[in-house]
N, C-alpha and C positions, 0 to 999 in steps of 0.2 A: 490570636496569634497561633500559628499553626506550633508545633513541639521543638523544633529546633530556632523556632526566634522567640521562645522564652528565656525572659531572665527569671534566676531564684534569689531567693535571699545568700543563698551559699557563694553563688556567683559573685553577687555585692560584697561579700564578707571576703575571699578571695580576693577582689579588685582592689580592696584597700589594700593590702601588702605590699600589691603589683605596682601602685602609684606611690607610697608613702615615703619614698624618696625623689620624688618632685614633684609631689602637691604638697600643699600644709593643712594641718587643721585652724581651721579660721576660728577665728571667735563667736562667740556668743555675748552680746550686751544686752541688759535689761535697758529697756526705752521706761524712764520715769516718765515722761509726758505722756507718751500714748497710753499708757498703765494707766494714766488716771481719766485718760478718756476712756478704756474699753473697760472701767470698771475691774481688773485685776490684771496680773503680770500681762505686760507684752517684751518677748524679746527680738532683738536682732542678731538675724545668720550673715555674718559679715564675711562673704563672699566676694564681697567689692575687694578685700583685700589679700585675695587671693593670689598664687601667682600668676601671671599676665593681667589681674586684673579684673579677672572671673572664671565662673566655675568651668571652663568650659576646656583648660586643661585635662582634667580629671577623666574624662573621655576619651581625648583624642592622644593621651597619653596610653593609657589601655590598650585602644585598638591599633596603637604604631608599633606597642609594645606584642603584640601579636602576631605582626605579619612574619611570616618567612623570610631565607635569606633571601630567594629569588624573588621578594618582594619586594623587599627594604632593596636590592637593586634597582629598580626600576624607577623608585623614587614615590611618591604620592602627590594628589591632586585635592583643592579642597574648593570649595566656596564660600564666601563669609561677607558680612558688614564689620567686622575684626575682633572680636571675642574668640570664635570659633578660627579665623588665622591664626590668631599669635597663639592658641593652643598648638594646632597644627606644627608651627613653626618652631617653636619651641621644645616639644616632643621630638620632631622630628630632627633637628639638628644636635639633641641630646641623644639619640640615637643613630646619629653619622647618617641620616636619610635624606636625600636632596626634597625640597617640598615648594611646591608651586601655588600659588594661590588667586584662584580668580574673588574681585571683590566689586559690587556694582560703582560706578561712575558716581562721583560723589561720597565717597566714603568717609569719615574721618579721619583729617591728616591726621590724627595722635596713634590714630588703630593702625593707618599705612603707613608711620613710620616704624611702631612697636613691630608692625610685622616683619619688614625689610630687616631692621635689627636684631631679631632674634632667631635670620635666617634663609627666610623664603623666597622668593619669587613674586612679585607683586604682577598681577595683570588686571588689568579695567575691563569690563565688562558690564553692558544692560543698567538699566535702572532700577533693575529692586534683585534681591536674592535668587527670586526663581530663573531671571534672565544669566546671572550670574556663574547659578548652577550646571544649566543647559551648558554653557562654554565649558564650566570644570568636566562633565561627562563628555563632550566631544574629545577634550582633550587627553581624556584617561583612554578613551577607544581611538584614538590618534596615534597614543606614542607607548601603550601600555602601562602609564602610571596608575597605580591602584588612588581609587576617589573616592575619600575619606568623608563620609554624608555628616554635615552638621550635626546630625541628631537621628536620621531611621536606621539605627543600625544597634545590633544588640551590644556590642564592646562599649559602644555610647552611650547607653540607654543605661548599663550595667556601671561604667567609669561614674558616674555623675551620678546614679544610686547610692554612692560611697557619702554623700552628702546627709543623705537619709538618716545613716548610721548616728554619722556625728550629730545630728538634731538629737535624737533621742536620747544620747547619753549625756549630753551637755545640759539638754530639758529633759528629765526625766518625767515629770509629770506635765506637760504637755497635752493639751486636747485641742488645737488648731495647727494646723500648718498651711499658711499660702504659700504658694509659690511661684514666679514669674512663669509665663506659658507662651512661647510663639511655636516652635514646629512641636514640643512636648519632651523633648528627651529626658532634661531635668524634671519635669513634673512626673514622667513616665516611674524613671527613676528613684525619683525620693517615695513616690506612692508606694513601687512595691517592696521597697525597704518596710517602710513603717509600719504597710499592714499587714507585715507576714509578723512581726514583733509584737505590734500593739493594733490591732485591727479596729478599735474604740476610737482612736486618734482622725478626725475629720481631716482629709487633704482637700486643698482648693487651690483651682490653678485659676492667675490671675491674667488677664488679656486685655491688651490695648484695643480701645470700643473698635478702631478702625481697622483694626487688624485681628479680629476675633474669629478662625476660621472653623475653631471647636464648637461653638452652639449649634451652628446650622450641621454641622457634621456629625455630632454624636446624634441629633434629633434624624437624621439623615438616614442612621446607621453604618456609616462611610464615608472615607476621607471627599472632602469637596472644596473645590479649589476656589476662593474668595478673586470678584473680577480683579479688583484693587485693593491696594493695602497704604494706608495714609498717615502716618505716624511720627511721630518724631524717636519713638523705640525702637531703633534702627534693631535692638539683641531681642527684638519680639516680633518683628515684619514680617511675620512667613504665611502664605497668601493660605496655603495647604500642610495638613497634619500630614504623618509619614502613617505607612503603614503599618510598623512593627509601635510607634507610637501611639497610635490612635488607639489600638486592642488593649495595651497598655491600661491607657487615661481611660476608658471605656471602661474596664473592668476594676480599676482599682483607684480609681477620683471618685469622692463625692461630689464635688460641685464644680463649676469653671461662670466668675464673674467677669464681668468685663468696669474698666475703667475707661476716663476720658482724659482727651488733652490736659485739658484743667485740671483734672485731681492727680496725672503725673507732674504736672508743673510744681504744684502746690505741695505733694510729697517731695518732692528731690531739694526745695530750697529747706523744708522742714527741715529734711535730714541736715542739709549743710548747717543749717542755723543753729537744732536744735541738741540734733547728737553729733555734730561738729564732720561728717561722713561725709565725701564726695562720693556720689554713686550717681551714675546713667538712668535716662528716662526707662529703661525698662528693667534695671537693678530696684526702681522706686514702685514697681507695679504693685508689690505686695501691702507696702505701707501706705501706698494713695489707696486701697480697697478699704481698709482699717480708717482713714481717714474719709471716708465716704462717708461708712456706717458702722462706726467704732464698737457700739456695745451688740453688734449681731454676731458676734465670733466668739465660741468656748474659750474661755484663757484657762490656764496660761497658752498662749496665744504665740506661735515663733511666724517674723516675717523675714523672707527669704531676701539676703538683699544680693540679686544675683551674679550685679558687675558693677565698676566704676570706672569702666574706661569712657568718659567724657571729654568732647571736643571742648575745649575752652572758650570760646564764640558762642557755642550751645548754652554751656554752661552762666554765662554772662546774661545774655538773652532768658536763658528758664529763669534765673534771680532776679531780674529787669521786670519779666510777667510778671512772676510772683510775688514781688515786693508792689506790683502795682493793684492785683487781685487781692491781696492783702489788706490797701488801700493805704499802703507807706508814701504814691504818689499820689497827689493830686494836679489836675487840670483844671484851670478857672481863665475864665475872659470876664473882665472889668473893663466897666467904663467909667472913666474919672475926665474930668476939667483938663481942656487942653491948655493949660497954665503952668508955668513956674511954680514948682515945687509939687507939682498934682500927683509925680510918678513917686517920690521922693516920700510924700505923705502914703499913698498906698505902700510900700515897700515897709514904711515905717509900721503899719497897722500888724503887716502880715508879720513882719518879724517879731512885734511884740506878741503876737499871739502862737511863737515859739517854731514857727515855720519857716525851713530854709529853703531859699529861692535859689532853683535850679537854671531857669530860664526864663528871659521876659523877652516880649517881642510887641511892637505897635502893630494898628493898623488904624490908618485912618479917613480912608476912605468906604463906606460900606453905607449903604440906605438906612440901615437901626439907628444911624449915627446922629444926635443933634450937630451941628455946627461947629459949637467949640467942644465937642467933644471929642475922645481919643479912648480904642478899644485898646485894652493891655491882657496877655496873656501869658498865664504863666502858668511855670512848671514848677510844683511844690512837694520838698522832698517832708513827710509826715511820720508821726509816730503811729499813725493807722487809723481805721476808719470814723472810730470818734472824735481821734482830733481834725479830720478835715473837714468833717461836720461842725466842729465848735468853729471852726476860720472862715467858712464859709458864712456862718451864723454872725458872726463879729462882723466881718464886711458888709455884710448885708445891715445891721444894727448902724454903723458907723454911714449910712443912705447911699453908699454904692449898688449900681446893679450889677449881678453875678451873676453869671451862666457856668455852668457845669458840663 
């Protein structure tokens, strides 16, 4: 970064004063389960409960709170999948500043309605962020609205540093920190908090595998812009690192892993189930890493849990995967006697063997099929992978045939 788009630590120590009448300090929970998978303390940065619902106030608060008067006239322009609006929004109507915001097509209604609500201008635009953005900078060089960058901008990079701070004094001893990564601000951020304080302290920025634009770009030496981005992280899809971000994560990250579908699915129902938390597929980035390969991280151990604004459909659907990757569902096709009392007697098997039927369907026409026989299929709600093994084991004992 060249000298006027550094942040210092002073900076960060600064920006906390400047926001600390409308951000909050979030909590800190120790996670007992994970603790005893990574082998000592693991805590949680509960940022999901932040105000709007992620960290991403903390920012766009700072850099609203900056502008001039001839600024704050004119209004501002943002782009967002809604973490980065309803900061925007928020900020900026807390500060009497008109604020408009482009969001790609498809957003989430909970994000497009929080934002309307707390302010702004909603407008539709492209199908992912970058398409999004292109409209917010049109429209900033259209009408003169100042275009507030989700994340390459030093106010931003400095706002969401203020996170840094609270890690360290909440975990004083601390030797890991992940933390969720799509364009870098908050990773930018919390890194060069930490290690101007405790330089010891490992940061790792955690990336959605489909949406990972940092590996091929720090190996690069240069921000480079991912063709596509495929994710259900809607607060980590950014195709391309920023400029003042990348210098940033370049010089003061140690590592940037990537996660998958599956291990966000699997962390976010965890969280609900186990530490009782509603938090977003890419609020969960940090804890699906840990749940990947739990004892490769120094503990005491903090994961960053970045946001919780969650579409409810989403929400339903990731606990739907994940109770089925789990193996809480089972699928089985049976064939039994096409006779009085044939369906009656399997139903009987299965529920004796503690399993509740979700769904049962015939078919009885199909080539496998003898005669008088009739395929039955069902949808069986389980206690997990070894009780559907033991019901499938029973059926098959009791001389049905099962297919899985």
């Amino acid at each position: 970064m060249e000298s006027d788009q550094r942040v210092s630590l002073s900076d960060i120590q600064t920006a906390r004063e400047v926001i600390e009448d409308l951000a909050v300090r979030t909590p800190m929970e120790e996670s007992r389960w994970l603790s005893a998978l990574a082998g000592g303390p693991v805590l949680l940065k509960c940022e999901n409960l932040q105000r709007t619902g992620s960290f991403k106030i903390r920012g766009a608060y700072l850099r609203l709170s900056r502008l001039s008067a001839e600024e704050r006239a004119r209004g501002v322009v943002a782009a967002s999948a809604g973490n980065h609006a309803q900061g925007v929004a928020l900020a900026a109507t807390t500060l009497g500043i008109r604020s408009t915001v482009f969001m790609p097509e498809g957003a989430a209604i909970p994000k497009e309605n929080a934002t309307r609500g707390y302010g702004a201008e909603v407008r539709f635009h492209g199908q992912h962020l970058g398409e999004s953005l292109a409209a917010a900078t049109e429209f900033a060089e259209s009408t003169g609205a100042v275009l507030i960058h989700p994340f390459d901008h030093v106010d931003i990079v400095t706002g969401q540093g203020t996170l840094g701070l609270e890690v360290l004094e909440q975990a004083p001893d601390v030797r890991t920190v992940l933390v969720p990564t799509g364009g870098g601000g908050l990773l930018a951020g919390v890194a060069i908090a930490i290690k101007a304080l405790r330089p010891d302290v490992r940061v790792i920025g955690v990336q959605a595998e489909q949406a990972a634009a940092y590996p091929r770009s720090l190996a690069e030496g240069a921000p480079v812009a991912l063709e596509s981005v495929h994710t259900m992280a809607d607060g980590i899809a950014v195709a391309r690192p920023g400029d003042i971000t990348f210098a940033a994560v370049r010089d003061h990250v140690d590592e940037i892993i990537t996660v998958s579908e599956e291990s966000l699915s699997q962390a976010l129902l965890a969280l609900v189930e186990r530490a009782k938390l509603v938090v977003e597929p890419a609020g969960a980035a940090a804890v699906a890493a840990l749940l990947d390969d739990p004892t490769a991280f120094g503990t005491p151990a903090v994961a960053v849990l970045s946001g919780g604004n969650i579409d409810p459909l989403l929400l339903g659907k990731v606990i739907r995967h994940g109770l089925a990757s789990a193996g809480r569902y089972l699928y089985l096709r049976v064939c039994i006697p096409d006779l009085p009392g044939g369906l009656a007697g399997l139903l009987t098997e299965v529920g004796g063997a503690g399993a509740n039927v979700l769904e049962v369907s015939h078919e009885r026409i199909s080539p496998t099929l003898d005669l008088h026989e009739v395929e039955v299929r069902l949808q069986l709600e389980m206690r997990g992978e070894t009780h559907a093994a033991d019901v499938a084991a029973r059926l098959r004992e009791k001389g049905y045939r099962v297919y899985e």
